[in-house]
PATIRO-874700 format. One record per residue (C-alpha): x, y, z; residue in one letter. Coordinates in nm, 3 decimals. Layout:
! PATIRO-874700
+---------+---------+---------+--------+
:       x :       y :       z : residu :
+---------+---------+---------+--------+
:       X :       Y :       Z :      a :
...
+---------+---------+---------+--------+
This chain:
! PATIRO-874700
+---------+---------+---------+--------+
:       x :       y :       z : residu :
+---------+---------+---------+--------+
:  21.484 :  16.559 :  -0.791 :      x :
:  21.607 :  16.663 :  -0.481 :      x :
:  21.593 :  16.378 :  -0.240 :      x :
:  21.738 :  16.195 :  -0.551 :      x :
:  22.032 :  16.431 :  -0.562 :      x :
:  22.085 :  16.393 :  -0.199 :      x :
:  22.037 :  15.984 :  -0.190 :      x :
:  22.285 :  15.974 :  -0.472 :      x :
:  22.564 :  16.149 :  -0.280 :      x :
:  22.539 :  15.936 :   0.087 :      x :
:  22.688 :  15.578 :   0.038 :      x :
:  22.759 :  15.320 :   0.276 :      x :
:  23.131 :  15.356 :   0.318 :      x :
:  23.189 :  15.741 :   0.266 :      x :
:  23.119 :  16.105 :   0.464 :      x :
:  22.945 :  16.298 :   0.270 :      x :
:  22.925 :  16.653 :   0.424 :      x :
:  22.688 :  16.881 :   0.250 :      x :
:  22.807 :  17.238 :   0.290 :      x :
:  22.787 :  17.638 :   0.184 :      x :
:  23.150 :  17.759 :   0.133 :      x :
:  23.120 :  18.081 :   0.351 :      x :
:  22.968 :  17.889 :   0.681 :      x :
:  23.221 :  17.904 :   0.963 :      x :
:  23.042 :  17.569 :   1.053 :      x :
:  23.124 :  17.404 :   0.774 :      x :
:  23.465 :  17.527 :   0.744 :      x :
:  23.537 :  17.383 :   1.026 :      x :
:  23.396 :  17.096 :   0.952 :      x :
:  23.583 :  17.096 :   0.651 :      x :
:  23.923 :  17.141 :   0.850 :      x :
:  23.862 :  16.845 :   1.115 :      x :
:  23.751 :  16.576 :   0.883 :      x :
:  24.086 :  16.673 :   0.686 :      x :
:  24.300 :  16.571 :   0.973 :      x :
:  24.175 :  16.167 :   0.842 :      x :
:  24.367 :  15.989 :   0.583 :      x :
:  24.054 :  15.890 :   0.360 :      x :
:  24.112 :  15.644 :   0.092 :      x :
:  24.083 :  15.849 :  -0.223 :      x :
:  23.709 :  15.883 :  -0.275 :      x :
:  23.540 :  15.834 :   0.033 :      x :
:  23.492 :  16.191 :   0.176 :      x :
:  23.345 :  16.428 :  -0.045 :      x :
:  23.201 :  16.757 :   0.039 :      x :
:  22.870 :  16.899 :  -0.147 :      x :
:  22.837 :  17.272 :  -0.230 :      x :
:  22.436 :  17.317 :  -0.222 :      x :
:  22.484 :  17.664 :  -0.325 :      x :
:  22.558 :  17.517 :  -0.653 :      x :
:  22.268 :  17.328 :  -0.683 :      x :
:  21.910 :  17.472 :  -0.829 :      x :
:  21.720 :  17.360 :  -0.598 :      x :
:  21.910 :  17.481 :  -0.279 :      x :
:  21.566 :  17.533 :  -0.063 :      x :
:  21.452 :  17.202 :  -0.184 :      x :
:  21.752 :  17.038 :  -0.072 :      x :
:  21.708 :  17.206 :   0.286 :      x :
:  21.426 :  17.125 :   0.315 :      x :
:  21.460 :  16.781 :   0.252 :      x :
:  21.669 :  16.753 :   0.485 :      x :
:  21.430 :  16.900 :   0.761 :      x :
:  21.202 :  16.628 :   0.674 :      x :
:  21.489 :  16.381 :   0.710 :      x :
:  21.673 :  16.515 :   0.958 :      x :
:  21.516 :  16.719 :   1.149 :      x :
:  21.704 :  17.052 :   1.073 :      x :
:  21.782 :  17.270 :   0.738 :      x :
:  22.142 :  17.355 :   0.854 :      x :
:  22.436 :  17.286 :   0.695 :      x :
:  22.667 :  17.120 :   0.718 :      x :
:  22.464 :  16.851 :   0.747 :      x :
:  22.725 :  16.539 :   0.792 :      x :
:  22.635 :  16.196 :   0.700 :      x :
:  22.869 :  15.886 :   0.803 :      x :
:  22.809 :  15.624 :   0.573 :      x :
:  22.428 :  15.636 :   0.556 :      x :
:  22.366 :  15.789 :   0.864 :      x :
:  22.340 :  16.159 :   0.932 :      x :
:  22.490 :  16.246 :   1.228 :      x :
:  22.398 :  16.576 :   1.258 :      x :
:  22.617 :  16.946 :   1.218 :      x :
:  22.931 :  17.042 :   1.351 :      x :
:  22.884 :  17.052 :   1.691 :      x :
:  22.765 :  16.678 :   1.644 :      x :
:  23.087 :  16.580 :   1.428 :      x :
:  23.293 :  16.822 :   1.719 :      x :
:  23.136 :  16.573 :   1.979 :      x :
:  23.217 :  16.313 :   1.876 :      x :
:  23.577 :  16.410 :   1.800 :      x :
:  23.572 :  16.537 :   2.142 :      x :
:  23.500 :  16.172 :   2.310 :      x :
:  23.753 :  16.005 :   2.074 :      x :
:  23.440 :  15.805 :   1.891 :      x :
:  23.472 :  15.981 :   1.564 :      x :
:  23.811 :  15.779 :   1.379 :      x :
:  23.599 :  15.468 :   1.523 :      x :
:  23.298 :  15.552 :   1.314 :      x :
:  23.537 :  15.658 :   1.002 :      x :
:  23.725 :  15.263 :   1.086 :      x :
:  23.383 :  15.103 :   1.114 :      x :
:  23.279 :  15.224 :   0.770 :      x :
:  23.609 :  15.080 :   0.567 :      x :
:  23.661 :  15.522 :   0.493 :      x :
:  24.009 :  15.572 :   0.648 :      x :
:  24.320 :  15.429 :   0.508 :      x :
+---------+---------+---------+--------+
């Protein structure tokens, strides 16, 4: 159920950034990838909290991943990692290239 729940929200041409609402990493997160235009639709932002299986879902993505942290940000079906990852690469001036590359920006 969980790895289906997870699979379901990372597509090829969106960021899906799953997220608690009272991490400082994930707020800011949430505050640099709103800087993008997105087309409508292609950034969404998943509140595990909300989900039953919260512990599942972390650990999932341990297996998958290689850490339970959140956020945990995936670029089209890739996850690149946590904030410090998405921070990087906003840092070298890669990150609206990846966003471009995916068809997620308008």
């Amino acid at each position: 159920m969980t790895q289906e729940f997870v699979q379901s929200k990372i597509k090829s041409d969106t960021v899906a950034v799953f997220i608690k609402p009272t991490c400082p990493y994930c707020q800011s997160a949430m505050r640099l990838l709103s800087k993008y235009p997105f087309k409508k639709g292609h950034l969404e932002f998943i509140d595990i909290t909300t989900q039953n299986d919260m512990t599942g879902i972390q650990n999932y993505f341990q297996q998958t991943t290689g850490a339970r942290t959140v956020p945990r940000v995936y670029i089209g079906e890739v996850c690149i990692g946590g904030y410090s990852d998405l921070a990087a690469l906003e840092e070298q001036e890669k990150l609206s290239q990846e966003l471009m590359q995916i068809g997620a920006l308008q």
